[in-house]
N, CA, C and O atoms as a CHARMM CRD file, in Angstrom:
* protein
*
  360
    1    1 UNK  N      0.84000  -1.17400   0.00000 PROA 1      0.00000
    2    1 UNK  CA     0.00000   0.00000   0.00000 PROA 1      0.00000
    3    1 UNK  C      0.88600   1.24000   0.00000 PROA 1      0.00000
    4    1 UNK  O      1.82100   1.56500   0.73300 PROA 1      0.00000
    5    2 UNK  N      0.21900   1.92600  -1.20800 PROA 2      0.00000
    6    2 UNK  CA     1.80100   3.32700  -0.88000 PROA 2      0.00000
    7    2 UNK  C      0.23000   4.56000  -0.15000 PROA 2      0.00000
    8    2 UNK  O     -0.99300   4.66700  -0.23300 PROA 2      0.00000
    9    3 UNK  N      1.26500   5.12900   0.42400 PROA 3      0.00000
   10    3 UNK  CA     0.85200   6.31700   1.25900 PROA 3      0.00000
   11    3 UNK  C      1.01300   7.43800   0.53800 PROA 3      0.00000
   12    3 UNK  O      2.08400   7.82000   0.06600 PROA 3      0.00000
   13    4 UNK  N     -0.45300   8.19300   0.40200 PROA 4      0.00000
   14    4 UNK  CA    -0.44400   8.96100  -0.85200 PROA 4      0.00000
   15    4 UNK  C     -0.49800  10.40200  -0.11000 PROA 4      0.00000
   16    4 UNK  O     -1.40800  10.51700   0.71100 PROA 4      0.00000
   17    5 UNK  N      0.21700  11.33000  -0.26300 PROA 5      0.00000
   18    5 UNK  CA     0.08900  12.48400   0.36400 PROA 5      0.00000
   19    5 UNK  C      0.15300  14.00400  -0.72900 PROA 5      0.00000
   20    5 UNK  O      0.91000  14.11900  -1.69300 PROA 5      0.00000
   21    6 UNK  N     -0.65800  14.85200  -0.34500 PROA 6      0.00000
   22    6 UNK  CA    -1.00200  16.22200  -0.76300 PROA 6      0.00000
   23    6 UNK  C      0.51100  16.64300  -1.57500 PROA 6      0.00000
   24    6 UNK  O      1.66800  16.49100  -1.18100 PROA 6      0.00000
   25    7 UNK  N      0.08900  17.10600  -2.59300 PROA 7      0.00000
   26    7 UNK  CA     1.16500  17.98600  -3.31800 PROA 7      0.00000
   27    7 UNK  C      1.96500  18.91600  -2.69500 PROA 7      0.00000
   28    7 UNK  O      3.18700  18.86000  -2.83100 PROA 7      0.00000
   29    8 UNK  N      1.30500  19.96500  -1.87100 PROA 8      0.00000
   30    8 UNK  CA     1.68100  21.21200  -0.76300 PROA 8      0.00000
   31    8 UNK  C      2.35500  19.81200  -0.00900 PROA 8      0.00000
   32    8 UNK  O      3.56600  20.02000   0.05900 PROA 8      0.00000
   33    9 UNK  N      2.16000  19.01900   0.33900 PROA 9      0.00000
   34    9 UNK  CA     3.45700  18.07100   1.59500 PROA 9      0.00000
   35    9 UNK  C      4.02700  17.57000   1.07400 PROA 9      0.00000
   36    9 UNK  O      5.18100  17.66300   1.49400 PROA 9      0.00000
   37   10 UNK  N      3.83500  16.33900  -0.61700 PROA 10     0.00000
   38   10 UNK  CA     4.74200  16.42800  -1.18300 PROA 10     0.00000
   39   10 UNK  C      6.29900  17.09600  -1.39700 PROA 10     0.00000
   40   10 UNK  O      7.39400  16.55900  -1.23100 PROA 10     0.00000
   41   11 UNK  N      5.89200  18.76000  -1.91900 PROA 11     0.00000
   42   11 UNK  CA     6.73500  19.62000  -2.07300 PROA 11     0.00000
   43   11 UNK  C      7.47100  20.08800  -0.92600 PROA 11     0.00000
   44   11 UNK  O      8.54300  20.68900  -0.86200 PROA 11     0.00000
   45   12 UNK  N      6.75500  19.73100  -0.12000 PROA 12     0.00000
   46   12 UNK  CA     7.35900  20.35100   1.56400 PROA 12     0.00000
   47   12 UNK  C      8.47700  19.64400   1.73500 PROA 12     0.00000
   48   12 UNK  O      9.60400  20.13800   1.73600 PROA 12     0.00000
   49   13 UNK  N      8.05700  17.76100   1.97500 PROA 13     0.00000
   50   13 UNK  CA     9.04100  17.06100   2.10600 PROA 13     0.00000
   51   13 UNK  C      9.88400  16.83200   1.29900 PROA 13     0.00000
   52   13 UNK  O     10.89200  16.37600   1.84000 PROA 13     0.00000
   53   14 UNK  N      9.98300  16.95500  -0.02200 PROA 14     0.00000
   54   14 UNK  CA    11.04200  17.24300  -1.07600 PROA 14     0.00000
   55   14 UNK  C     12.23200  18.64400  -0.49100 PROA 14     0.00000
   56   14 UNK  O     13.42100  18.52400  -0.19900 PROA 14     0.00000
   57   15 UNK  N     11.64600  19.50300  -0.48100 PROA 15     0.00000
   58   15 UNK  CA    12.47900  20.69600  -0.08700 PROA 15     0.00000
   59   15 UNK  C     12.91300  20.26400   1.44000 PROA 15     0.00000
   60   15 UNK  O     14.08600  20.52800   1.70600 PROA 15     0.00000
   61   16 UNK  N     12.13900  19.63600   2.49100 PROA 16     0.00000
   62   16 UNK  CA    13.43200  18.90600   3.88400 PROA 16     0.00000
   63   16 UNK  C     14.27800  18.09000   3.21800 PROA 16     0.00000
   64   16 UNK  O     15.41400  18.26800   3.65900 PROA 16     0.00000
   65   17 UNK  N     14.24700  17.08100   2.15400 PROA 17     0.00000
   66   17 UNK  CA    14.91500  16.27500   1.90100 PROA 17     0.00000
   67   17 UNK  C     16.27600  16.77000   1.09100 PROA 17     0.00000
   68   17 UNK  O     17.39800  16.29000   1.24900 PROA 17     0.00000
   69   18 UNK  N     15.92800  17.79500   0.22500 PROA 18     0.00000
   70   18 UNK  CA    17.39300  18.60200  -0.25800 PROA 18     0.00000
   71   18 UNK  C     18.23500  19.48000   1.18100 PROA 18     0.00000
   72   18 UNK  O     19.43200  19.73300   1.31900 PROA 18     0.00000
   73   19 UNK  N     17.09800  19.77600   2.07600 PROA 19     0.00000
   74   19 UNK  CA    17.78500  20.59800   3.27700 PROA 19     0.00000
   75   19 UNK  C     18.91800  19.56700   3.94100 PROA 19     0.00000
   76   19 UNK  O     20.13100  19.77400   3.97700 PROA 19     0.00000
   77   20 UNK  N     18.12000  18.26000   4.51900 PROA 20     0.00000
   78   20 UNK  CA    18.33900  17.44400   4.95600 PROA 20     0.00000
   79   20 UNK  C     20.19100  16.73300   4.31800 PROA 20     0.00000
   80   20 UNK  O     21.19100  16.67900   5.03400 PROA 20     0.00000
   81   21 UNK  N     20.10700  16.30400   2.86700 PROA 21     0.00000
   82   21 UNK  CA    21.74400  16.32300   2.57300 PROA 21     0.00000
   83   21 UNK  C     22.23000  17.47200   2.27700 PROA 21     0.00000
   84   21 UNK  O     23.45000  17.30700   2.26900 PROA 21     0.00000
   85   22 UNK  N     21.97800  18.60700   2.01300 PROA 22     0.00000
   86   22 UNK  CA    22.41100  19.84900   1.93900 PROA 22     0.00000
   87   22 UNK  C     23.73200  20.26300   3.64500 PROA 22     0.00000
   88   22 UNK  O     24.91500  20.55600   3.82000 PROA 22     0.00000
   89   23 UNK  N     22.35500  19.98600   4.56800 PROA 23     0.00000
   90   23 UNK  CA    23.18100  20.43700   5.93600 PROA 23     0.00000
   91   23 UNK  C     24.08400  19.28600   6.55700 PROA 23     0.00000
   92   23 UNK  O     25.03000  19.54300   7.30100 PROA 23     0.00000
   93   24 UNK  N     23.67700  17.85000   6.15200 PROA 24     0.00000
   94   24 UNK  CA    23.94700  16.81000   7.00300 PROA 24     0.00000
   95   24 UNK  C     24.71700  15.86100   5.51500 PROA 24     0.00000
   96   24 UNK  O     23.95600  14.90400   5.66300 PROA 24     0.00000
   97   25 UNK  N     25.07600  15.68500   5.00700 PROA 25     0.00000
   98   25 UNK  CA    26.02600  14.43400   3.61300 PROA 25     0.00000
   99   25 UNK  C     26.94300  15.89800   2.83700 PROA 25     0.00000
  100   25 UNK  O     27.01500  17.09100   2.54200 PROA 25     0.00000
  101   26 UNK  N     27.35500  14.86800   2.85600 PROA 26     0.00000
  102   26 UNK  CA    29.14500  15.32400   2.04800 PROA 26     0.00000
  103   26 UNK  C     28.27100  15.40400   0.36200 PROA 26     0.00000
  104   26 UNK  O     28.93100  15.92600  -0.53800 PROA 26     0.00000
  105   27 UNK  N     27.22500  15.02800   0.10400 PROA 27     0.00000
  106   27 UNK  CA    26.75000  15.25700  -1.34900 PROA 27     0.00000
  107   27 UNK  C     25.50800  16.01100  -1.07600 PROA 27     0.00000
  108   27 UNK  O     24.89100  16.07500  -0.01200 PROA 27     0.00000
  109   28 UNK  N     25.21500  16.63100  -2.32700 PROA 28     0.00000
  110   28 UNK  CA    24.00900  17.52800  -2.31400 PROA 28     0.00000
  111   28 UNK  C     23.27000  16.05800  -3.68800 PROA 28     0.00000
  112   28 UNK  O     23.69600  15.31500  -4.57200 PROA 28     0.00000
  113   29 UNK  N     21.73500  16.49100  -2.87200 PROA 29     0.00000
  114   29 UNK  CA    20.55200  15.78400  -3.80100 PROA 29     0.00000
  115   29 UNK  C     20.00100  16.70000  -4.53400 PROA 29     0.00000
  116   29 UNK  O     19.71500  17.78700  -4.03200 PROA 29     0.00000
  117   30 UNK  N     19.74600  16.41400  -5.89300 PROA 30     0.00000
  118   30 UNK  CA    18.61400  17.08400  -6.42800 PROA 30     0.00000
  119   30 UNK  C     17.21700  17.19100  -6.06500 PROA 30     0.00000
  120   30 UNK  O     16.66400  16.67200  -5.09700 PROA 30     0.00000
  121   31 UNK  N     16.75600  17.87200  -6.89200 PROA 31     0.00000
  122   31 UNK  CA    15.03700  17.45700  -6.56400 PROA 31     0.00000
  123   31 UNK  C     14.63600  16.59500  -7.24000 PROA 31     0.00000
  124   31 UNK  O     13.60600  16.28300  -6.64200 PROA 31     0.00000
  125   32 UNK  N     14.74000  15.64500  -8.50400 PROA 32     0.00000
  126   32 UNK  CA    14.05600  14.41000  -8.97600 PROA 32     0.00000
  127   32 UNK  C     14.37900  13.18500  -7.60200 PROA 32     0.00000
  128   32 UNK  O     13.69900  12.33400  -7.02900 PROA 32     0.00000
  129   33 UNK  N     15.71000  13.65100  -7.51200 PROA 33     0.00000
  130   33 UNK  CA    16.58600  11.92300  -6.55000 PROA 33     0.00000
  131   33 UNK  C     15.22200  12.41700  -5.12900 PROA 33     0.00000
  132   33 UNK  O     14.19000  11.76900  -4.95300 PROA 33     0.00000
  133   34 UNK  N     15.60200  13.62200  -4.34400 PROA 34     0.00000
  134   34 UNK  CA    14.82400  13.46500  -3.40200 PROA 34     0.00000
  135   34 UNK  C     13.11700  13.05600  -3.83400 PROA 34     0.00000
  136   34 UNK  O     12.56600  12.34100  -2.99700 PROA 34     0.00000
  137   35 UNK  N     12.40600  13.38800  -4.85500 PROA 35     0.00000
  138   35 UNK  CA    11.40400  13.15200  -4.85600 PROA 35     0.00000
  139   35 UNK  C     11.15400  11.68600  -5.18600 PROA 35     0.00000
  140   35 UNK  O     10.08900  11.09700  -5.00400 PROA 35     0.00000
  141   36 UNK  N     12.54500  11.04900  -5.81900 PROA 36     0.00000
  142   36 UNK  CA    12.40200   9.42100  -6.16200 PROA 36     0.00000
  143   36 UNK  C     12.23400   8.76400  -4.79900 PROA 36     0.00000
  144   36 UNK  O     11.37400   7.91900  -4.54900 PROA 36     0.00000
  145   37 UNK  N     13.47400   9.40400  -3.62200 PROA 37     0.00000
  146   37 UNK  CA    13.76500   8.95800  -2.56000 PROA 37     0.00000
  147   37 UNK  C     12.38300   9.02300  -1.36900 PROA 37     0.00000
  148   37 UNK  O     12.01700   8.09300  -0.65100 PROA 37     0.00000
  149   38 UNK  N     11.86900  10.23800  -1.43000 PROA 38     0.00000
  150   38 UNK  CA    10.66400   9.95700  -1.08300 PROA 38     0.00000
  151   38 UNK  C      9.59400   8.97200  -1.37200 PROA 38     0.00000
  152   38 UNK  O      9.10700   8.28800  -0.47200 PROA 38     0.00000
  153   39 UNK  N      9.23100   8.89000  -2.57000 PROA 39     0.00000
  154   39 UNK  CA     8.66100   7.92600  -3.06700 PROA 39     0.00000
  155   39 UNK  C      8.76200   6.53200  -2.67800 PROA 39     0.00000
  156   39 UNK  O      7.84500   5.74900  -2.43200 PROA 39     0.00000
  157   40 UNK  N     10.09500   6.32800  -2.65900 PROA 40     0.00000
  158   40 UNK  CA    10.64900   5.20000  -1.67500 PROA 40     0.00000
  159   40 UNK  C     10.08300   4.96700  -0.39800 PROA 40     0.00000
  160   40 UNK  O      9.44300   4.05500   0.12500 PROA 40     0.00000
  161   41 UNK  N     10.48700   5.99600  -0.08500 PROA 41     0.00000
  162   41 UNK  CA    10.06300   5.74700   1.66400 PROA 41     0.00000
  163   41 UNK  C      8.28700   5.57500   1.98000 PROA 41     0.00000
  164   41 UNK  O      7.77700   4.96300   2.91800 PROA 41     0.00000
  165   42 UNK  N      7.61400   6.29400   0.91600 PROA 42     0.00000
  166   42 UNK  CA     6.53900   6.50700   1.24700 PROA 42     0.00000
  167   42 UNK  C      5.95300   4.70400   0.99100 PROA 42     0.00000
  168   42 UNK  O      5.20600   4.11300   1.77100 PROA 42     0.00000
  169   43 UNK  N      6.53000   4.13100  -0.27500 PROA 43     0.00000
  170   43 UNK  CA     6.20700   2.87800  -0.73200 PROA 43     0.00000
  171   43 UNK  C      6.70200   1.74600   0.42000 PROA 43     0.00000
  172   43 UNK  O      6.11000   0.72000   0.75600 PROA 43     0.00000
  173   44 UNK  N      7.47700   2.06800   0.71700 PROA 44     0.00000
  174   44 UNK  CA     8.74500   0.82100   1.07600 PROA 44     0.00000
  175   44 UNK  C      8.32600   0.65200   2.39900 PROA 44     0.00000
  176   44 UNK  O      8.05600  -0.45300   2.87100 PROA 44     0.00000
  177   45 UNK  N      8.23000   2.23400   3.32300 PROA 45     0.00000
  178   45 UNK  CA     8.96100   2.31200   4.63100 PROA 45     0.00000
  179   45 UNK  C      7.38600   2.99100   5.32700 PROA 45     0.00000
  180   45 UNK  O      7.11900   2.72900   6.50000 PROA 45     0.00000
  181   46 UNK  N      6.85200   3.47300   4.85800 PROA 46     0.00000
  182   46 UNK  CA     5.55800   4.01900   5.16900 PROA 46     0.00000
  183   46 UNK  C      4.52200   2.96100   5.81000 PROA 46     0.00000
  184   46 UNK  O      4.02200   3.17600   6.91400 PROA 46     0.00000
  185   47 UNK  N      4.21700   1.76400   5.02800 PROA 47     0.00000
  186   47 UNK  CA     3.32300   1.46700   5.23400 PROA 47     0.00000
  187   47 UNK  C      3.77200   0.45900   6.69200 PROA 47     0.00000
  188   47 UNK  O      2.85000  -0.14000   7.24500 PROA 47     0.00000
  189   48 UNK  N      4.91800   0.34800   7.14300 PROA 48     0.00000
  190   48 UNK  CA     5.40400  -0.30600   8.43700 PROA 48     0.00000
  191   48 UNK  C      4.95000   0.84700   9.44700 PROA 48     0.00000
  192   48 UNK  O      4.20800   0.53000  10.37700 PROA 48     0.00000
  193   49 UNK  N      5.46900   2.49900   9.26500 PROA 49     0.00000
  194   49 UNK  CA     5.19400   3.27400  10.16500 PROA 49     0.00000
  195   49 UNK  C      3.65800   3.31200  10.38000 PROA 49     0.00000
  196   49 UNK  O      3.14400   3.62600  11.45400 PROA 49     0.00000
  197   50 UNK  N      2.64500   2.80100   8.73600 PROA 50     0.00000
  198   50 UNK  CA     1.28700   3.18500   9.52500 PROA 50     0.00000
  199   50 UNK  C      0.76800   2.19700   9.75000 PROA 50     0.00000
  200   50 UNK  O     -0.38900   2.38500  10.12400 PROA 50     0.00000
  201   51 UNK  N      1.17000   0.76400   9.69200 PROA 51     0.00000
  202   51 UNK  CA     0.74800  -0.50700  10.60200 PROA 51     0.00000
  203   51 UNK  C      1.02600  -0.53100  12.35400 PROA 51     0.00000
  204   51 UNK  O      0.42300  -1.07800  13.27700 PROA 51     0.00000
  205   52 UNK  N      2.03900   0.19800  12.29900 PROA 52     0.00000
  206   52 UNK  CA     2.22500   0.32600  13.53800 PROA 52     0.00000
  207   52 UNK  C      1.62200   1.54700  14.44300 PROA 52     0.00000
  208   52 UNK  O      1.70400   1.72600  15.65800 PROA 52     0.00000
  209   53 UNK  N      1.06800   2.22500  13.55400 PROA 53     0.00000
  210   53 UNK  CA     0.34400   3.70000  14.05000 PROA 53     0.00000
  211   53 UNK  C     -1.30300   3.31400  14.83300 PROA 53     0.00000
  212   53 UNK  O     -2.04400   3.70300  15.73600 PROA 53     0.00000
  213   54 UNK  N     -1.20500   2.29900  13.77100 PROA 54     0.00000
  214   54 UNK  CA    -3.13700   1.72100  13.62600 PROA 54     0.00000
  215   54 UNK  C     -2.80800   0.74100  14.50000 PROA 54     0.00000
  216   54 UNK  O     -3.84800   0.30700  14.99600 PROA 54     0.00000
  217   55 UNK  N     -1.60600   0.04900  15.03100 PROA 55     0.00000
  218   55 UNK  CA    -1.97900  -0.98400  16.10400 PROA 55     0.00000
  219   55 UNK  C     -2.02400  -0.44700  17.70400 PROA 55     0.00000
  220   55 UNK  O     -2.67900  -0.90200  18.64200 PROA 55     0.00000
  221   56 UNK  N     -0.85400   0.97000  17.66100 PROA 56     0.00000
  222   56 UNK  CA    -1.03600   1.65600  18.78800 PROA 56     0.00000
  223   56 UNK  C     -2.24500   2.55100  18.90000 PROA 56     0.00000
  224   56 UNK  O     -2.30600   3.17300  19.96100 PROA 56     0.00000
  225   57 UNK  N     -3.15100   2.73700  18.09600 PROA 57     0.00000
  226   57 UNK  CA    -4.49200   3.45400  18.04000 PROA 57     0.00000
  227   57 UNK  C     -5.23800   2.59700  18.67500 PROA 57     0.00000
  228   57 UNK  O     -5.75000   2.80000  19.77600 PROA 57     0.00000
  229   58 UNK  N     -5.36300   1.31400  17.82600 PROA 58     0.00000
  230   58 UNK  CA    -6.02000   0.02100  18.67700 PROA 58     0.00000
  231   58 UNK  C     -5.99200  -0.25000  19.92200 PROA 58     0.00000
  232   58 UNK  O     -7.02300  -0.41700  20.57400 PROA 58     0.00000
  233   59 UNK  N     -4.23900  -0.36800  20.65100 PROA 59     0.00000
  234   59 UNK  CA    -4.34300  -0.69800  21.53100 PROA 59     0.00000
  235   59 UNK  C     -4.88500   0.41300  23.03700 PROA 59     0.00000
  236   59 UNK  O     -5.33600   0.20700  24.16400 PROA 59     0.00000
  237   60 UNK  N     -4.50600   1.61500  22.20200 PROA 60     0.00000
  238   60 UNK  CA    -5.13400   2.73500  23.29700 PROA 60     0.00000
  239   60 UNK  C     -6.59400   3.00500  23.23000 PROA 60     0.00000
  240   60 UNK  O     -7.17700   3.33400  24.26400 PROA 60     0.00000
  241   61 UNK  N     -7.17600   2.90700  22.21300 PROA 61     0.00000
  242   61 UNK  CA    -8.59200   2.86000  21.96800 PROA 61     0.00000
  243   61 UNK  C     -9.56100   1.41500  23.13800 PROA 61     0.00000
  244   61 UNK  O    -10.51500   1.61800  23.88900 PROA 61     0.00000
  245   62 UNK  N     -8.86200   0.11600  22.87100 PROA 62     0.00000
  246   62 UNK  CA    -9.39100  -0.91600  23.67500 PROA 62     0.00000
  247   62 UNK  C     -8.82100  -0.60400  25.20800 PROA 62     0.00000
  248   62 UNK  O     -9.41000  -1.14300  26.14500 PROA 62     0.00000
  249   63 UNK  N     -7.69400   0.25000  25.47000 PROA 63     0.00000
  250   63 UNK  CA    -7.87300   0.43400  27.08500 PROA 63     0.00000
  251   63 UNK  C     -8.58600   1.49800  27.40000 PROA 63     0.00000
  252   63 UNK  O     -8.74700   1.76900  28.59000 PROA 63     0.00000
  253   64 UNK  N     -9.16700   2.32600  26.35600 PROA 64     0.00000
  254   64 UNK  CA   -10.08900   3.32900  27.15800 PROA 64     0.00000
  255   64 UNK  C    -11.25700   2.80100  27.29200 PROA 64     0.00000
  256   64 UNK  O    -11.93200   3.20800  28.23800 PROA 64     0.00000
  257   65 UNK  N    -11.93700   1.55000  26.22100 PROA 65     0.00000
  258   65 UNK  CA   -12.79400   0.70200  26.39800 PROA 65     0.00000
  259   65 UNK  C    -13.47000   0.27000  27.52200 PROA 65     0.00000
  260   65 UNK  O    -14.59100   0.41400  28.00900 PROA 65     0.00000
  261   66 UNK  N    -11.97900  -0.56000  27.90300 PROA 66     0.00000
  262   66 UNK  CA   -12.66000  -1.24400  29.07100 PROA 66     0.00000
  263   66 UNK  C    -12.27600   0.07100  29.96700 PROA 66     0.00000
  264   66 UNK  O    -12.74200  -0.35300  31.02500 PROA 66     0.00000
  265   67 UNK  N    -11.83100   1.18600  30.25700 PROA 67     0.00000
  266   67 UNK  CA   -12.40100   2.15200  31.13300 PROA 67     0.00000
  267   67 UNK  C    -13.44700   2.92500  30.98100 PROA 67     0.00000
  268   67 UNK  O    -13.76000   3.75100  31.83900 PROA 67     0.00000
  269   68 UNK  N    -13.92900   2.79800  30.18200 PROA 68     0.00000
  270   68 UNK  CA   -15.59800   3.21900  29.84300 PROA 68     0.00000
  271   68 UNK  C    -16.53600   2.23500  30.57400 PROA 68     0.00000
  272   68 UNK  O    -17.58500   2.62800  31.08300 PROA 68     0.00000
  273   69 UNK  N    -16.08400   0.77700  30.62000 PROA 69     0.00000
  274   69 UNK  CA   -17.08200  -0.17700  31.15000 PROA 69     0.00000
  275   69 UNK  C    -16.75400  -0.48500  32.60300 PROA 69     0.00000
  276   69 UNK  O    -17.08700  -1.55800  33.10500 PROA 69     0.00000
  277   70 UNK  N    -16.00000   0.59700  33.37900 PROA 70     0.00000
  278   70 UNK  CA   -15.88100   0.38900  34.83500 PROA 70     0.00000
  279   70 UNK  C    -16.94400   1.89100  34.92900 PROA 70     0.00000
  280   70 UNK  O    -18.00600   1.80200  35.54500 PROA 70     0.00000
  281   71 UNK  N    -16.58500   3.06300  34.34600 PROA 71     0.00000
  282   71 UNK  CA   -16.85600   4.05500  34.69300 PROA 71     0.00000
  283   71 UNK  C    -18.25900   4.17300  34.43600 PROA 71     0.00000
  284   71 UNK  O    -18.80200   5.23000  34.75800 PROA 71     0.00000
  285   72 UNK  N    -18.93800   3.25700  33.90800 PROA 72     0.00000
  286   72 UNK  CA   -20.15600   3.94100  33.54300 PROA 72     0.00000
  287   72 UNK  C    -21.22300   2.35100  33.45300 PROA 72     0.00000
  288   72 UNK  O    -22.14000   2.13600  32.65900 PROA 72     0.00000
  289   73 UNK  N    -20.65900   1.36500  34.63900 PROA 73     0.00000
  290   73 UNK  CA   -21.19200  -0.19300  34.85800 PROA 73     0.00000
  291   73 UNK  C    -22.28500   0.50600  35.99900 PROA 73     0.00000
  292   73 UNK  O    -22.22800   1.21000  37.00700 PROA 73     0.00000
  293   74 UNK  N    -23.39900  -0.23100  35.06900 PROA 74     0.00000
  294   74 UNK  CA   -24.58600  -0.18400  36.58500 PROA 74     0.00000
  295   74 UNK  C    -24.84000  -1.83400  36.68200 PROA 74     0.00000
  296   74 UNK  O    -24.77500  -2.59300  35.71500 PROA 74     0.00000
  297   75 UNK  N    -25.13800  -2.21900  38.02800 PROA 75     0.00000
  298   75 UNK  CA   -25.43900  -3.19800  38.79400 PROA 75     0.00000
  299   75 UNK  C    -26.87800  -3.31000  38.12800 PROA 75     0.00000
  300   75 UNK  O    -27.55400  -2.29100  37.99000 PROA 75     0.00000
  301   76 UNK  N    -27.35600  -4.58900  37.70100 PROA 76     0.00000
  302   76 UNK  CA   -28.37800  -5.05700  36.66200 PROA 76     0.00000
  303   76 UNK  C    -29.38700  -5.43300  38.04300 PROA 76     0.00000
  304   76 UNK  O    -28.70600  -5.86200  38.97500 PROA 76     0.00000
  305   77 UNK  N    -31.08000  -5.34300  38.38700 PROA 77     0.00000
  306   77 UNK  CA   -31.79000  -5.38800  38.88700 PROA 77     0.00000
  307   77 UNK  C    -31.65000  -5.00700  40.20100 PROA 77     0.00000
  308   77 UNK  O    -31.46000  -5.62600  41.24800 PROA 77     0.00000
  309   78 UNK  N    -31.80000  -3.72700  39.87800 PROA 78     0.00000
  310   78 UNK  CA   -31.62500  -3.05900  41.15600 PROA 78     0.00000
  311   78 UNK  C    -33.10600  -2.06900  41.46500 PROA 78     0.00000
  312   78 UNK  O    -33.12400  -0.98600  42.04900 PROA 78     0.00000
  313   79 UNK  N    -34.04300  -2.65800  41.00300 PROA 79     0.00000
  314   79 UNK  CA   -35.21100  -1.78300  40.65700 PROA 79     0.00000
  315   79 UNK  C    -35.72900  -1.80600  42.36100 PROA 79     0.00000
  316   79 UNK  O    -35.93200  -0.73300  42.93100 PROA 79     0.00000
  317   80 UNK  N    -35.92400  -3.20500  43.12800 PROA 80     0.00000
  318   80 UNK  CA   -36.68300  -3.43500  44.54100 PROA 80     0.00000
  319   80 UNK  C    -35.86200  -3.90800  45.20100 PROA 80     0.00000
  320   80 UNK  O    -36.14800  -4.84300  45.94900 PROA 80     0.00000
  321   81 UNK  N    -34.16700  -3.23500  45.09900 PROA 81     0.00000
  322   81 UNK  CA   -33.36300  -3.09100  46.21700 PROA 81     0.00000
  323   81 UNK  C    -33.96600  -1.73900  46.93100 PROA 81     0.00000
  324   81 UNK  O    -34.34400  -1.67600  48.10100 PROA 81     0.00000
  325   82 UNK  N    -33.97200  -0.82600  46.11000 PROA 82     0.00000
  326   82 UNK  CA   -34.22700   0.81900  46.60300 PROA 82     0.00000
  327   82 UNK  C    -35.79200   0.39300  47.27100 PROA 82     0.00000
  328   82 UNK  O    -36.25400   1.45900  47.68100 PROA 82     0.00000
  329   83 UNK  N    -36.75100  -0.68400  47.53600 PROA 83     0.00000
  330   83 UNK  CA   -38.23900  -0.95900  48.48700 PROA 83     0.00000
  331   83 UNK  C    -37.31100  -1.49900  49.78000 PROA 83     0.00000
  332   83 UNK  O    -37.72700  -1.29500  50.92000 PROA 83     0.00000
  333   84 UNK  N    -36.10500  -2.15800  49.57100 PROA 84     0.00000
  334   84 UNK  CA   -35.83300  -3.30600  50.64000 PROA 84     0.00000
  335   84 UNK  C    -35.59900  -2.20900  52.39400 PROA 84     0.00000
  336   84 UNK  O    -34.84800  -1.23300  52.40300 PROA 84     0.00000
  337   85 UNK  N    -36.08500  -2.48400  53.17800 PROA 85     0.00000
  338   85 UNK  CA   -36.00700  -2.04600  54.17400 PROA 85     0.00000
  339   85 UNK  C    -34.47900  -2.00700  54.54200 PROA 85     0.00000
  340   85 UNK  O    -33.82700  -2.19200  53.51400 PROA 85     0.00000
  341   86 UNK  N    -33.65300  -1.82600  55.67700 PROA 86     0.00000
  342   86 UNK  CA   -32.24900  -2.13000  56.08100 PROA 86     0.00000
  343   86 UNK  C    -32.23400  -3.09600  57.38800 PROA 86     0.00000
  344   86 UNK  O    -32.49000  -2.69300  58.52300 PROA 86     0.00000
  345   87 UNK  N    -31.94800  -4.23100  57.10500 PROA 87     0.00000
  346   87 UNK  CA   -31.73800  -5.37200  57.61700 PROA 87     0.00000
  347   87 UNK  C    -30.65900  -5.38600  59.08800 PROA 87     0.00000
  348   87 UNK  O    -29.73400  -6.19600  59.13500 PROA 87     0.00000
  349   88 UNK  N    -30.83800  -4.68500  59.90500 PROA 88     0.00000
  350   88 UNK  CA   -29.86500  -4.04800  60.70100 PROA 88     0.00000
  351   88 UNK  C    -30.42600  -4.18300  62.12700 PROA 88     0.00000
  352   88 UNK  O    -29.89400  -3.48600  62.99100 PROA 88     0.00000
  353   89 UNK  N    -31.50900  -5.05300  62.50000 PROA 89     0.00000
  354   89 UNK  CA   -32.05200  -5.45800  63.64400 PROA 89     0.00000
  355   89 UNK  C    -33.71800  -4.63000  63.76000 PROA 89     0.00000
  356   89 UNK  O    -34.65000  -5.09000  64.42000 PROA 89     0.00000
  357   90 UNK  N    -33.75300  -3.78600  63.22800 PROA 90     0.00000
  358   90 UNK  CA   -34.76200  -2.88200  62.88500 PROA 90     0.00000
  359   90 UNK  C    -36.23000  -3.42700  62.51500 PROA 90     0.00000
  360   90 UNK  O    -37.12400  -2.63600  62.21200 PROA 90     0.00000
């Protein structure tokens, strides 16, 4: 699955990616190589970062779950507890 992103971010991340060996490699990239190189990453390397995005969504989503089902559990037939007198010698 390639990860398809906006032209305006496209171009964004093209222009970090010339910044990127510009400030940091002994070689300067063009803009076709960085936009190939992107492409790469987006194909290659992307779809690991968003398998793993969607499993930590999952897993924080199912622990707020079950804290929804403490916070908001009512005790099932409780209609002719609230008649019962208090059993207390009385």
């Amino acid at each position: 699955m390639t990860i398809e992103i906006s032209k305006e971010a496209r171009k964004e991340a093209v222009a970090s990616i010339e910044r990127y060996f510009r400030e940091n490699m002994e070689e300067r990239i063009g803009n076709i190589a960085a936009g190939a190189l992107l492409g790469f990453f987006l194909e290659e390397i992307g779809p690991l970062v968003y398998n793993q995005a969607v499993a930590d969504v999952q897993e924080r989503l199912q622990a707020r779950i079950m804290e929804l089902d403490i916070e908001i559990h009512e005790d099932e037939f409780q209609y002719w507890r609230k008649f019962e007198r208090p059993r207390n010698g009385k």
